[in-house]
PyMOL commands that place a pseudoatom at each C-alpha (Angstrom):
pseudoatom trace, name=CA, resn=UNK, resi=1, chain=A, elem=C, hetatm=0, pos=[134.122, 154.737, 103.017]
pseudoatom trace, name=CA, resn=UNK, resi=2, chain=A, elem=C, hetatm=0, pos=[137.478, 153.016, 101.952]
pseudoatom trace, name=CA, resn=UNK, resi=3, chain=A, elem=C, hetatm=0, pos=[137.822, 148.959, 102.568]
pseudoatom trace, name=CA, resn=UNK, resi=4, chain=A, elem=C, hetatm=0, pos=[141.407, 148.294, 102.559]
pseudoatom trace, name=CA, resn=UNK, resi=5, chain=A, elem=C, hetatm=0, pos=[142.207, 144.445, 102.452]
pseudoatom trace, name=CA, resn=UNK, resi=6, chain=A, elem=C, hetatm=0, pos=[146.134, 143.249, 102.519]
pseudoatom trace, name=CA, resn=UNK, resi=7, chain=A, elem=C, hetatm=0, pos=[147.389, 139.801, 102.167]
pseudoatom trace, name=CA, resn=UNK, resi=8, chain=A, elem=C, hetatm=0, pos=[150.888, 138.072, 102.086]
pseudoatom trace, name=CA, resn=UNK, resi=9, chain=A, elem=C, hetatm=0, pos=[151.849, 138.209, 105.473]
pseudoatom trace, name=CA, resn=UNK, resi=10, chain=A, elem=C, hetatm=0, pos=[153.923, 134.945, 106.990]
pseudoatom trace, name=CA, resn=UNK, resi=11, chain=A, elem=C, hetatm=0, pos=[156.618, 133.450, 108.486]
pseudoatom trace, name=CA, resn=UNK, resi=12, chain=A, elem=C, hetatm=0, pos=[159.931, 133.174, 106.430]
pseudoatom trace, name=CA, resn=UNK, resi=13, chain=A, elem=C, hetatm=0, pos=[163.949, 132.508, 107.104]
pseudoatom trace, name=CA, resn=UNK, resi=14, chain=A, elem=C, hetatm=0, pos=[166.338, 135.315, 107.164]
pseudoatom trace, name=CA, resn=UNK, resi=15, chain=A, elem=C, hetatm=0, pos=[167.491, 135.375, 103.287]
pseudoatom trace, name=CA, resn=UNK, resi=16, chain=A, elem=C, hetatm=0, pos=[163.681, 134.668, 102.018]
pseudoatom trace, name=CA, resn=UNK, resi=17, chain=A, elem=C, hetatm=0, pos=[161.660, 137.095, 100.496]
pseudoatom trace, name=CA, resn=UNK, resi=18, chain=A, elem=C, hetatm=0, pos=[157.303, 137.744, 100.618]
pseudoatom trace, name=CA, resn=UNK, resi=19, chain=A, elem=C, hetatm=0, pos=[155.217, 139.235, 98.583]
pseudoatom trace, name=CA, resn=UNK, resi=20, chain=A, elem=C, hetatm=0, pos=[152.161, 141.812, 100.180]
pseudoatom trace, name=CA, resn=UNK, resi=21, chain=A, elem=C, hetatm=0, pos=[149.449, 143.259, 98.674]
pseudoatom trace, name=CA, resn=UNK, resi=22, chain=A, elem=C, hetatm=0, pos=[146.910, 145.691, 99.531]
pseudoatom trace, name=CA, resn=UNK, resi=23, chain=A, elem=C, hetatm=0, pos=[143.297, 145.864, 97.471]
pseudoatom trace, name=CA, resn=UNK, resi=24, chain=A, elem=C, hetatm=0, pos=[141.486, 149.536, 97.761]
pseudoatom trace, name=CA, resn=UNK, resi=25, chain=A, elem=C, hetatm=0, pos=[137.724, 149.270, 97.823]
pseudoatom trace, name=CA, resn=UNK, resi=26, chain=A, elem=C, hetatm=0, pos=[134.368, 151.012, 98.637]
pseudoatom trace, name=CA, resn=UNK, resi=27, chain=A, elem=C, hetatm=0, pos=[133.720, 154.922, 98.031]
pseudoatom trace, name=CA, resn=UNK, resi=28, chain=A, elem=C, hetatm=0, pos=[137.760, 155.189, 96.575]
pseudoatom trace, name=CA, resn=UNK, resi=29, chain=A, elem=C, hetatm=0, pos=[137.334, 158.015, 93.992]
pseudoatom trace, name=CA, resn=UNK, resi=30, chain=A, elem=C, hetatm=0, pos=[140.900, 159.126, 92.927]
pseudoatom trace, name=CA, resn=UNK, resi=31, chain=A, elem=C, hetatm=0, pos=[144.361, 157.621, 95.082]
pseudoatom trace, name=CA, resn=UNK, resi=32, chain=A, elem=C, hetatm=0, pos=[146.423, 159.246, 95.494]
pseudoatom trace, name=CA, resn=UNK, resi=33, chain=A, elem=C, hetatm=0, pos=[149.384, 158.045, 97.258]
pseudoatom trace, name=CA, resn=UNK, resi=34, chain=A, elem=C, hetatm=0, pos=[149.754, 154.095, 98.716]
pseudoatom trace, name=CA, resn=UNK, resi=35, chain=A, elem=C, hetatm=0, pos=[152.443, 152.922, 100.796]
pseudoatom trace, name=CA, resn=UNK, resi=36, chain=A, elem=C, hetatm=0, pos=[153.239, 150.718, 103.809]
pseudoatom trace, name=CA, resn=UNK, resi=37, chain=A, elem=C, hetatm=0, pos=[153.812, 151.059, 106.884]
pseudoatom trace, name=CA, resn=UNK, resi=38, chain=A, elem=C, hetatm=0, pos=[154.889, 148.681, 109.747]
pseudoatom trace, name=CA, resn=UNK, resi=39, chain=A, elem=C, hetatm=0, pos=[155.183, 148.806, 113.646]
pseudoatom trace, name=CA, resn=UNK, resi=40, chain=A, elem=C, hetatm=0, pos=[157.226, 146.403, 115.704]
pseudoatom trace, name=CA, resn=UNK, resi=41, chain=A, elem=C, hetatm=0, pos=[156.016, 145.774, 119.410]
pseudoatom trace, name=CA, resn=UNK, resi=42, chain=A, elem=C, hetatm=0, pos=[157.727, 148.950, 121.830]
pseudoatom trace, name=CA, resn=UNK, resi=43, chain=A, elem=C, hetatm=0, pos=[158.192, 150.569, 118.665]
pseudoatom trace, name=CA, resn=UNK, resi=44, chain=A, elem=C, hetatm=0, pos=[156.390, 153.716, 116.985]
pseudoatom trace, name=CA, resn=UNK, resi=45, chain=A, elem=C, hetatm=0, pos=[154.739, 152.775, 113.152]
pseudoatom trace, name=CA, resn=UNK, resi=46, chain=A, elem=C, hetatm=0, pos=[157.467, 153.853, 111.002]
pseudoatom trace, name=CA, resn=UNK, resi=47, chain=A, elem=C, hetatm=0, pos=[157.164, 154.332, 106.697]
pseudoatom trace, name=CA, resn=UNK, resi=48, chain=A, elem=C, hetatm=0, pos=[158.430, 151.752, 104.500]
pseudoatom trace, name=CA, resn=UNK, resi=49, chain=A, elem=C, hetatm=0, pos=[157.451, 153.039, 100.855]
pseudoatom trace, name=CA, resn=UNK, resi=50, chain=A, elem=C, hetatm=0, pos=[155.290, 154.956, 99.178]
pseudoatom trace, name=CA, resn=UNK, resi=51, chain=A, elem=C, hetatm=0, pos=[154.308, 155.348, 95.358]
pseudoatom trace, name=CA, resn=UNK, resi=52, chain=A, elem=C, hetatm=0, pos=[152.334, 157.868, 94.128]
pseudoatom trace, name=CA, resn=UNK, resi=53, chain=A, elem=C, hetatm=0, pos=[149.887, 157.919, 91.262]
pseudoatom trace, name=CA, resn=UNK, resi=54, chain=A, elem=C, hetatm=0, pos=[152.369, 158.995, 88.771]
pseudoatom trace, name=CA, resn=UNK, resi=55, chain=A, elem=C, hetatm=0, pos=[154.904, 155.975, 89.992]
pseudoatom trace, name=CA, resn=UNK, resi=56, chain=A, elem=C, hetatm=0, pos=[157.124, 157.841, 91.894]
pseudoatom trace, name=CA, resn=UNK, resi=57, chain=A, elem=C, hetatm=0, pos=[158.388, 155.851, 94.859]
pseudoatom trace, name=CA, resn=UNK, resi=58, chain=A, elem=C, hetatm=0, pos=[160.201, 156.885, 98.520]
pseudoatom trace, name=CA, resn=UNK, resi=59, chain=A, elem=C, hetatm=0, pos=[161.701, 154.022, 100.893]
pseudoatom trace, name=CA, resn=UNK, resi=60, chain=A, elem=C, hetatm=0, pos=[163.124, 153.761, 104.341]
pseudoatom trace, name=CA, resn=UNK, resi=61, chain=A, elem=C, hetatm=0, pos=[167.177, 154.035, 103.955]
pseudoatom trace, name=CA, resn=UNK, resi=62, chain=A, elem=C, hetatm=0, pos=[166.745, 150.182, 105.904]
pseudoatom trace, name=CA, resn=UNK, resi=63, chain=A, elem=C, hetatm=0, pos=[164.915, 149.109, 103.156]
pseudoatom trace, name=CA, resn=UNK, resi=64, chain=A, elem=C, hetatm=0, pos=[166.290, 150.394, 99.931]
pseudoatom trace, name=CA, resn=UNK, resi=65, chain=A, elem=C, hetatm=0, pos=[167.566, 147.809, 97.403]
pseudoatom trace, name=CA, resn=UNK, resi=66, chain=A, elem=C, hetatm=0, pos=[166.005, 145.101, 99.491]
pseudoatom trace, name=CA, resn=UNK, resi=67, chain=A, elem=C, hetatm=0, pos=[162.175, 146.145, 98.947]
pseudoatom trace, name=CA, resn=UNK, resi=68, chain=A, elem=C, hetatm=0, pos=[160.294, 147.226, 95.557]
pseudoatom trace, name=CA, resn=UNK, resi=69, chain=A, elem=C, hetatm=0, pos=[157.017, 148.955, 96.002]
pseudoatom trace, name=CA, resn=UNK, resi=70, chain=A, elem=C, hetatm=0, pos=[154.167, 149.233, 92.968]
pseudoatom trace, name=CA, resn=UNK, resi=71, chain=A, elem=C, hetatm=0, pos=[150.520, 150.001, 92.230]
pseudoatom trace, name=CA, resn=UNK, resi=72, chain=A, elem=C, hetatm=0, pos=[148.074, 148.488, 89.615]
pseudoatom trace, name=CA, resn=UNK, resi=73, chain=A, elem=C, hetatm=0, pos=[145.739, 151.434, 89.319]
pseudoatom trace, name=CA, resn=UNK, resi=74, chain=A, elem=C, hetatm=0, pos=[143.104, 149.357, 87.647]
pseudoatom trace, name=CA, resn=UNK, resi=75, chain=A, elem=C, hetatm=0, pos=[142.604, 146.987, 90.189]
pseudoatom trace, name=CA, resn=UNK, resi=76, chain=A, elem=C, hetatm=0, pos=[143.691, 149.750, 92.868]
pseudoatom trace, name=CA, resn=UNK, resi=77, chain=A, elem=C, hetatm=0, pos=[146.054, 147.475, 94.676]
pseudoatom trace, name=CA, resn=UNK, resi=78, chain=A, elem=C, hetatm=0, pos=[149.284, 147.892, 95.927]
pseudoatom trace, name=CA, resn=UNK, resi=79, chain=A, elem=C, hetatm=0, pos=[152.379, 145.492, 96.375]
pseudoatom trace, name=CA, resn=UNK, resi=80, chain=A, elem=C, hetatm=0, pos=[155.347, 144.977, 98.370]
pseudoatom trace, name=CA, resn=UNK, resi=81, chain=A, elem=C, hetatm=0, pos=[157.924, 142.787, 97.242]
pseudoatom trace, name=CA, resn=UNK, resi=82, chain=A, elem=C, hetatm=0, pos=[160.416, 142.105, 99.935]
pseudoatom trace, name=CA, resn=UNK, resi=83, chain=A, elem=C, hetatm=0, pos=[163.709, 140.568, 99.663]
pseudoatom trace, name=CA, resn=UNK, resi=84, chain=A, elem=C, hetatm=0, pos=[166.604, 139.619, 101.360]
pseudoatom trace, name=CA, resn=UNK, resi=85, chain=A, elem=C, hetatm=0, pos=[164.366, 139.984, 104.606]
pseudoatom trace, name=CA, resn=UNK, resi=86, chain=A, elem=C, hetatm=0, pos=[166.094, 140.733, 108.159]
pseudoatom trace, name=CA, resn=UNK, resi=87, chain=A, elem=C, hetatm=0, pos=[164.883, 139.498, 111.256]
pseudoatom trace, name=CA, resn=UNK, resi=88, chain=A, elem=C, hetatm=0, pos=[164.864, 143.600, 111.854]
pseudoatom trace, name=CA, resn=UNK, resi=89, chain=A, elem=C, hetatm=0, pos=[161.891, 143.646, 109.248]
pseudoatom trace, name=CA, resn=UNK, resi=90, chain=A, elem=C, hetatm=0, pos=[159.729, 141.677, 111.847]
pseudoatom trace, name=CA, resn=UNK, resi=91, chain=A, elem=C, hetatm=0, pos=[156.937, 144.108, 112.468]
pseudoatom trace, name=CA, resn=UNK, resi=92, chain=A, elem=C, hetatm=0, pos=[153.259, 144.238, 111.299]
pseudoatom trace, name=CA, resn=UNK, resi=93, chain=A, elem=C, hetatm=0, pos=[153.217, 145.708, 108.191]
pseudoatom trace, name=CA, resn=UNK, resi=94, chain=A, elem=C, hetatm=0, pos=[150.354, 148.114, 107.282]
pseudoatom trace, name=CA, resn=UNK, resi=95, chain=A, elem=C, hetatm=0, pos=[148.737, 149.521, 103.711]
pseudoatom trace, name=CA, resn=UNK, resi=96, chain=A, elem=C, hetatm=0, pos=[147.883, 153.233, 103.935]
pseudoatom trace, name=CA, resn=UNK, resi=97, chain=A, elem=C, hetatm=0, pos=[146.181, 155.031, 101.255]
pseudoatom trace, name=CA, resn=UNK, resi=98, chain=A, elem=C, hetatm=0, pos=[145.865, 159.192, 100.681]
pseudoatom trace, name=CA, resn=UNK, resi=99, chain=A, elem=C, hetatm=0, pos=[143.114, 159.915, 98.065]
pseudoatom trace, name=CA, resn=UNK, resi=100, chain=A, elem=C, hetatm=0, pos=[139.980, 162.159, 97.442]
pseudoatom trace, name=CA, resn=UNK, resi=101, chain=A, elem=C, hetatm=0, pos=[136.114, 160.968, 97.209]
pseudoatom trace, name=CA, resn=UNK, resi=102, chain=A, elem=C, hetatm=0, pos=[133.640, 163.260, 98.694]
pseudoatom trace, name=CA, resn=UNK, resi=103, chain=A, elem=C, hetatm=0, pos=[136.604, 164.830, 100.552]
pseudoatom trace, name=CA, resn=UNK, resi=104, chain=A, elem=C, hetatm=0, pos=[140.018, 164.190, 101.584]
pseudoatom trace, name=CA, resn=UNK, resi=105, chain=A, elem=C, hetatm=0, pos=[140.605, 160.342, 103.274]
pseudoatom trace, name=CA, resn=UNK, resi=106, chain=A, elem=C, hetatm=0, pos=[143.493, 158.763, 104.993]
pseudoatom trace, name=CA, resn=UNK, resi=107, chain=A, elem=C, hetatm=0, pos=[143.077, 154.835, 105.157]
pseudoatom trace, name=CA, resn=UNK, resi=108, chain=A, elem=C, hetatm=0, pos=[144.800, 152.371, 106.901]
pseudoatom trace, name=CA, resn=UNK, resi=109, chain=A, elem=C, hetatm=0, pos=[144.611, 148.303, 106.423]
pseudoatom trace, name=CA, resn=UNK, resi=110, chain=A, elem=C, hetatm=0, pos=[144.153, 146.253, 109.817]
pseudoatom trace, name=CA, resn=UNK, resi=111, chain=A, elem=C, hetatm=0, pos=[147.608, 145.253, 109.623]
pseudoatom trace, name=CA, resn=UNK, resi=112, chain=A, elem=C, hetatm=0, pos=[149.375, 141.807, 108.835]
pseudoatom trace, name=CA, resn=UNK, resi=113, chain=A, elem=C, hetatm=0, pos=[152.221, 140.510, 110.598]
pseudoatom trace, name=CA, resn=UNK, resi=114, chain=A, elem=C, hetatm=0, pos=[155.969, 139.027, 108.787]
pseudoatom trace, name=CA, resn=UNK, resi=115, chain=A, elem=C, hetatm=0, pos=[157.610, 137.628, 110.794]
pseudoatom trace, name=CA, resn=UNK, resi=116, chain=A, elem=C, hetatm=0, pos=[161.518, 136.911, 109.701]
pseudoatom trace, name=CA, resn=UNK, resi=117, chain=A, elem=C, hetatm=0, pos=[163.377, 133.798, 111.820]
pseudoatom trace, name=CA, resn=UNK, resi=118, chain=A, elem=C, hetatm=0, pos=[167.360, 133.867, 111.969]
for i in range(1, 118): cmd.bond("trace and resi %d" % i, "trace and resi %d" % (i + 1))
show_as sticks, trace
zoom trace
């Protein structure tokens, strides 16, 4: 089984920026891919980057040049650095990792909330 802790969550102004991070644990073998994820309230859980192993990254058009996703893989954590936040970005924000133990696993974090004020 695959713990998934994330932390950085808060409140901030429109402008600011926060930093989240995700920790892997437990039965991990070999990740794959880690990204995040958030869901607004009304709204459907939507992708906000990925990186793979290798380092290759994919972002949300909304959040391109605004957010920087990256990956230690020796402490299997993953990090968010967002900038220039939106009130839009309000959502909770979720870590998702795609890897291979004993078989195939999709994990998900329980979620932390950012909350951007105008």
């Amino acid at each position: 089984q695959v713990q998934l802790v994330e932390s950085g969550g808060g409140l901030v102004q429109a402008g600011g920026s926060l930093r989240l991070s995700c920790a892997a644990s437990g039965s991990i073998g070999i990740i794959n891919t880690m990204g995040w994820y958030r869901q607004a309230p009304g709204k459907q859980r939507e992708l906000v980057a990925t990186v793979t192993r290798g380092g290759s990254t994919n972002y949300a058009d909304s959040v391109k040049g605004r957010f920087t996703i990256s990956r230690d893989n020796a402490k299997n954590t993953v990090y968010l650095q967002m900038n220039s936040l939106k009130p839009e970005d309000t959502s909770v924000y979720y870590c998702n990792v795609l890897g291979f133990s004993a078989g195939r696993y999709d994990s998900w974090g329980q979620g932390t909330q950012v909350t951007v004020s105008s």
